[in-house]
N, C-alpha and C positions, 0 to 999 in steps of 0.2 A: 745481120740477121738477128730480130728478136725474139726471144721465148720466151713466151706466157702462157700461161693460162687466166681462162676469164672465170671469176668466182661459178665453183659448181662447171665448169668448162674440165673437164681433166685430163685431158688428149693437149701435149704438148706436139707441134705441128709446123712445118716450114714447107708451106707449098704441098707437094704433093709426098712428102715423105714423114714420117714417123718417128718418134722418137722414144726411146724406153730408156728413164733417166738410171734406175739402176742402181742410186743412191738417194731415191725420196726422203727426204726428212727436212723437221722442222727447220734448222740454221740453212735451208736452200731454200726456202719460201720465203719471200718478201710481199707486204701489202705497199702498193703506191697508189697514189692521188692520179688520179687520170680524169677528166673532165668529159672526155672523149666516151667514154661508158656506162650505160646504167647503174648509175648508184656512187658514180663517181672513184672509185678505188679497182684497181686490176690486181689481180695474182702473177709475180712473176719468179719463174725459178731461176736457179742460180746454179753455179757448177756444173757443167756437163763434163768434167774429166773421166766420166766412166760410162758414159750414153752410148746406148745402140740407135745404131740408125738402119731405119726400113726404106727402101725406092716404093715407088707404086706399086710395084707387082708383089711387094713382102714378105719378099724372097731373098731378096740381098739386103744381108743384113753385116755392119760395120761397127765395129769398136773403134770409141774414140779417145782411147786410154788404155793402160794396160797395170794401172793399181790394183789392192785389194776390191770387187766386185762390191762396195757398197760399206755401210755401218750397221757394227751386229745388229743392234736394238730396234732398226728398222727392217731389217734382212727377212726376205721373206725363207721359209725352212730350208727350201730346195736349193737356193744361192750357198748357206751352208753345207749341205748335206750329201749335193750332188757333184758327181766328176762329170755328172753330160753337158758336154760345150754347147746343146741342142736345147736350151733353156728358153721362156720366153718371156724377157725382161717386161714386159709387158703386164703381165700378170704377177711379177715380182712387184713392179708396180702400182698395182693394186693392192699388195699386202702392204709396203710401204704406206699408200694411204690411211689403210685399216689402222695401221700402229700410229699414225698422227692424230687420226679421229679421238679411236680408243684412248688417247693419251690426252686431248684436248677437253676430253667429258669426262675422263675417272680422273683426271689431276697425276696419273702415273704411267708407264708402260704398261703394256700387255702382258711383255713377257721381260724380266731383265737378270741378269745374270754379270759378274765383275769381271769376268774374260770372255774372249772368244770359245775355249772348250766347254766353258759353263753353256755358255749359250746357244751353242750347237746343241749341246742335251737340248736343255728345255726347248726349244725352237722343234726338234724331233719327238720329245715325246709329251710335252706339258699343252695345256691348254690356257688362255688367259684368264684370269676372273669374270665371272660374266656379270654385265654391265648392269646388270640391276641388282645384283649382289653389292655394287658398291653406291649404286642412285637407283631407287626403286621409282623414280620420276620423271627419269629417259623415257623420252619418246618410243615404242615398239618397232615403229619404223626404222628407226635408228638404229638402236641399239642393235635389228635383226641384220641388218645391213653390215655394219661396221665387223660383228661377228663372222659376216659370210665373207667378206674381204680376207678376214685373217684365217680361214680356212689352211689347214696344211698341204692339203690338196688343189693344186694350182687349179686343177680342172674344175674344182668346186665354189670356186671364186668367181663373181661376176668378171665380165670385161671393164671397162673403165668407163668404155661407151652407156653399158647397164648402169654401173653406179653413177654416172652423173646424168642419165632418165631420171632416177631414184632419188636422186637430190633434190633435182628442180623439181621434180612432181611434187617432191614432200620440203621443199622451203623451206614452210614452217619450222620443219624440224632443228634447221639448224641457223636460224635468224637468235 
C-alpha cells in the first residue's frame, strides 16, 4: 500500500479508509520525481507508527502504534493538554500542517519551547507571532489560512478537505 499525497492533495487515503497521521512534520514529508503527475514531483509521507485509521463509516477508528502521540513542535494543543482518548487526529492534523507552513514562510516555528512541559504551556496559552509581523509581504490569503489551521480550538480549524480547496484555489500563493 502507498501513501501520498499529491501536492496541495492533503487527505492521506487507501481506498475507502482514512488516515490521521498524528505525527505531521517536516522529516515525514518527502518530495519525489514522478512523471506520472502534473508537475512531475508527488508528496509522499513517511512514518505512520502513530496513524489512526478511519473504515468508511468513520466510526472505527484504529491505532497503529502505541508511542508518544506525535512531536511537541508540531503537536496540535489538545494532543498535549487533553486526557480524552475521543480526539480527532484529523484536525490535529491540520495543526500539524499549520506548523509546517508557518514554519516554511517565517523561517521558525510557530510556537517552540526546549521540553515537553515548556511546550505544553505555550501550546495552551501563547499564540504564534503573526505572520506579517515577521513578512509584511505574505500573501493575506495565506498567512489568513495558515493562522486558522493553528487555531487552539480544534473546531476552529478548517478540515483538511477546506484547507486544500484553499490552496488550489489560491496556488498562487504558495508557487
Amino acid at each position: 500500500m502507498c501513501y501520498y499525497w499529491r501536492p496541495c492533495n492533503l487527505q492521506p487515503t487507501d481506498g475507502n479508509r482514512s488516515f490521521g497521521v498524528t505525527d505531521l512534520k517536516p522529516a515525514n514529508i518527502m518530495v519525489v520525481r514522478d512523471d506520472d503527475v502534473i508537475g512531475g514531483l508527488r508528496v509522499k509521507l513517511l512514518d505512520f507508527g502513530i496513524a489512526k485509521v478511519w473504515d468508511e463509516d468513520e466510526t472505527a477508528q484504529t491505532s497503529v502504534g502505541d508511542q508518544q502521540p506525535g512531536t511537541p513542535s508540531y503537536m496540535a494543543p489538545e494532543q498535549l493538554t487533553s486526557m480524552n482518548k475521543e480526539l480527532d487526529p484529523s484536525k490535529m492534523d491540520v495543526y500539524a500542517l499549520g506548523a509546517i507552513l508557518y514554519q516554511a514562510v517565517a523561517g521558525k516555528l510557530p510556537l517552540w519551547a526546549p521540553d515537553q512541559i515548556a511546550m505544553t504551556y505555550l501550546l495552551a496559552h501563547e499564540e504564534p507571532a503573526h505572520l506579517h509581523t515577521i513578512d509584511p509581504m505574505l500573501p493575506e490569503a495565506l498567512v489568513q489560512l495558515i493562522h486558522e489551521m493553528l487555531a487552539k480550538d480544534p473546531l476552529r480549524r478548517p478540515t483538511m478537505d477546506q484547507a486544500r480547496e484553499r490552496l488550489k484555489s489560491r496556488r498562487e500563493i504558495v508557487s
